[in-house]
N, C-alpha and C positions, 0 to 999 in steps of 0.2 A: 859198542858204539859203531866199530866199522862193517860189522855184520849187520846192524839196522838200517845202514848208510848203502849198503851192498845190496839188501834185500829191496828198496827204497827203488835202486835207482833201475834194478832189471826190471820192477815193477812199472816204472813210468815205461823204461825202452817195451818190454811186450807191450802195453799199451798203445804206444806211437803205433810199434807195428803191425797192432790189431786194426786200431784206425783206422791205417794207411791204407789195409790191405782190402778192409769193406768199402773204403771210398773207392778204390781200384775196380772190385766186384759189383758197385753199384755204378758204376760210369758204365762199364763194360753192358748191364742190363736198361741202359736209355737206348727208347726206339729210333733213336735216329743212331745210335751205334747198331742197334739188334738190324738196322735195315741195312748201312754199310755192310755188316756182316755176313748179310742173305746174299746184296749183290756181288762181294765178291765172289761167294761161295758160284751162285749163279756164272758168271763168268767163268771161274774157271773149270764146271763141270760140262759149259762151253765148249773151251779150248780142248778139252777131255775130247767130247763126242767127235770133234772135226778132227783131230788126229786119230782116232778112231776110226769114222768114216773115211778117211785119207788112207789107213793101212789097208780098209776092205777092198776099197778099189783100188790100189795098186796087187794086193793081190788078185784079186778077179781078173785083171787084165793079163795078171803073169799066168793064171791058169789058162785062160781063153788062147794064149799063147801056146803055151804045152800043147793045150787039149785041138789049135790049130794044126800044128805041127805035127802031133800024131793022127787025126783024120784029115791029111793034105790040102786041108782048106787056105792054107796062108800060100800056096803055090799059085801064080799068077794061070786065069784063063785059058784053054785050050784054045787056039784058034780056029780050029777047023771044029768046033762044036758050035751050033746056033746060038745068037747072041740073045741075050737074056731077056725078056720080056717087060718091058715100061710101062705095061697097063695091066690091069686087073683077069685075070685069067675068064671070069663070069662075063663078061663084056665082052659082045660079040660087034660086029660093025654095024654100023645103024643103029646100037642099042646104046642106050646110057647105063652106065654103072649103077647098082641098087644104090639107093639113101643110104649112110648111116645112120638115121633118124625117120622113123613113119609117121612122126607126128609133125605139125606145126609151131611155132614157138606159140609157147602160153603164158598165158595174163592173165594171173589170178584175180582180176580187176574186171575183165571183162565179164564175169558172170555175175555183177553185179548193178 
């Protein structure tokens, strides 16, 4: 009798718990969970890439340092050296500096 009663009752409990456990696994696969679930993931391989890109340039910057520091570029100006030039080396006086552009802007519209 308490063996029947026994056998009886862990059969209801796995039960509940099988249930329980596919209701769990079937909420967890509705598109509006499976989309919460992208966008967190999305965010936080976000947060990932900008600390990320945050470590590259601060190291970039620590190297541009060293690599200052050992080709004496971070050394202020010589003064008795000619001051540096504000215009385009090509550009003579009287002349204009070349285009960066040889063309005019275009309108795909206008050949029509």
């Amino acid at each position: 009798m308490f063996r029947r009663t026994f056998w009886f009752t862990a059969g209801a409990a796995a039960g509940v718990w099988a249930t329980a456990k596919v209701n769990r696994k079937l909420k967890q696969l509705t598109p509006e969970s499976l989309a919460a679930q992208a966008a967190n993931k999305a965010i936080d391989t976000g947060h990932r890439l900008k600390d990320f890109a945050l470590d590259v340039r601060a190291g970039m910057l620590q190297r541009e340092e060293e690599l200052g520091e050992v080709l004496g570029t971070n050394t202020p100006p010589d003064p008795e050296l000619p001051a540096q030039r504000h215009r385009p080396a090509l550009a003579r006086p009287g002349m204009r500096a070349p285009d960066t552009h040889s063309y005019k802007s275009y309108n795909r519209n206008e050949d029509h």
